[in-house]
C-alpha positions in Angstrom: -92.6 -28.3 54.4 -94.7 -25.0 54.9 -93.3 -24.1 57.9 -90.1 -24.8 57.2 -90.2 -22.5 54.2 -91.9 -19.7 56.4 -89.1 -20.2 59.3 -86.8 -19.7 56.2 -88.8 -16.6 54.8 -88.5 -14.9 58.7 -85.1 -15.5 59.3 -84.3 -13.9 55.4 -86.5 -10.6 56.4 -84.9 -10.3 59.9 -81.2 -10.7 58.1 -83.0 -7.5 55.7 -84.0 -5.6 58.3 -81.1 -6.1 60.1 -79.0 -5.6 57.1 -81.7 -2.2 56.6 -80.2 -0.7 59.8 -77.0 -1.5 59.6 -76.2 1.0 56.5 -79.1 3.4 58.3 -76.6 3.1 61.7 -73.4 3.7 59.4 -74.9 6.8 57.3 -76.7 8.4 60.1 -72.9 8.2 61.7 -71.0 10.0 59.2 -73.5 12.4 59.1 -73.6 13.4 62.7 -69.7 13.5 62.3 -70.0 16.1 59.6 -72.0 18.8 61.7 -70.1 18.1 65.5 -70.9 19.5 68.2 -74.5 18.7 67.1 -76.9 18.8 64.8 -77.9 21.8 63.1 -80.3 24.6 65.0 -82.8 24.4 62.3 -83.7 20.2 62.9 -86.8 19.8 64.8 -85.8 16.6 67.4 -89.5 15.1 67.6 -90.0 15.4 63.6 -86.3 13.7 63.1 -87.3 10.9 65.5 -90.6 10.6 63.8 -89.4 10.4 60.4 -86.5 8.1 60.9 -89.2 5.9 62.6 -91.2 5.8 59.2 -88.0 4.7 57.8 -87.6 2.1 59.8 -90.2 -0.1 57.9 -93.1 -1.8 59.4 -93.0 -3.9 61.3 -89.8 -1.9 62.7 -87.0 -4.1 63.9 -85.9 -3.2 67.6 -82.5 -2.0 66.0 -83.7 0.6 63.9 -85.8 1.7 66.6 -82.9 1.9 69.3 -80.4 3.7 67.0 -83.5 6.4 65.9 -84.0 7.2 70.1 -80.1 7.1 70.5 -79.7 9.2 67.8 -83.2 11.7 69.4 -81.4 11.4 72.4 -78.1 13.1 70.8 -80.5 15.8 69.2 -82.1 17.1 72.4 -78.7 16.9 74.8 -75.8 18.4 72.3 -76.1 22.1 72.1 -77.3 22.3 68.0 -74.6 23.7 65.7 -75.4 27.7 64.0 -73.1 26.8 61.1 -75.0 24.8 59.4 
C-alpha cells in the first residue's frame, strides 16, 4: 500500500513540474516575442540562465532545464535589442 501511494505521490509532482514549465515555456515565449530581434542589451546571459535555473525548483525537472539553456542559448547568439 506504501509504495503504491508513493508511485502515486511521484507521478502527481512530475505532472506539477511538468505542468511548472509548461506555463514557464509559454511566458518566457511571449516575452521573447515582445523585444525581437533579441533580448534587451542590459540582460546579463549567465545571471538570466542562473536565475531561471533557481526557478526551476529543486529537484529541477529536465524540461525546465532544457528550455532555460535554449532560451541562454538565444541570449548569447541574437544580437541584444538597444530599444528596450
Amino acid at each position: 500500500m506504501k509504495a503504491e501511494i508513493r508511485r502515486i505521490v511521484r507521478k502527481i509532482m512530475m505532472l506539477s513540474a511538468l505542468v511548472v514549465c509548461l506555463v514557464a515555456l509559454s511566458s518566457g515565449h511571449s516575452a521573447a516575442g515582445a523585444s525581437l530581434p533579441g533580448f534587451c542589451c542590459s540582460v546579463n546571459c549567465d545571471d538570466m540562465l542562473y536565475e531561471c535555473y533557481e526557478q526551476c525548483g529543486d529537484p529541477a525537472s529536465g524540461a525546465c532545464i532544457f528550455f532555460c539553456e535554449r532560451r541562454y542559448d538565444r541570449c548569447v547568439t541574437v544580437p541584444c535589442n538597444p530599444d528596450c
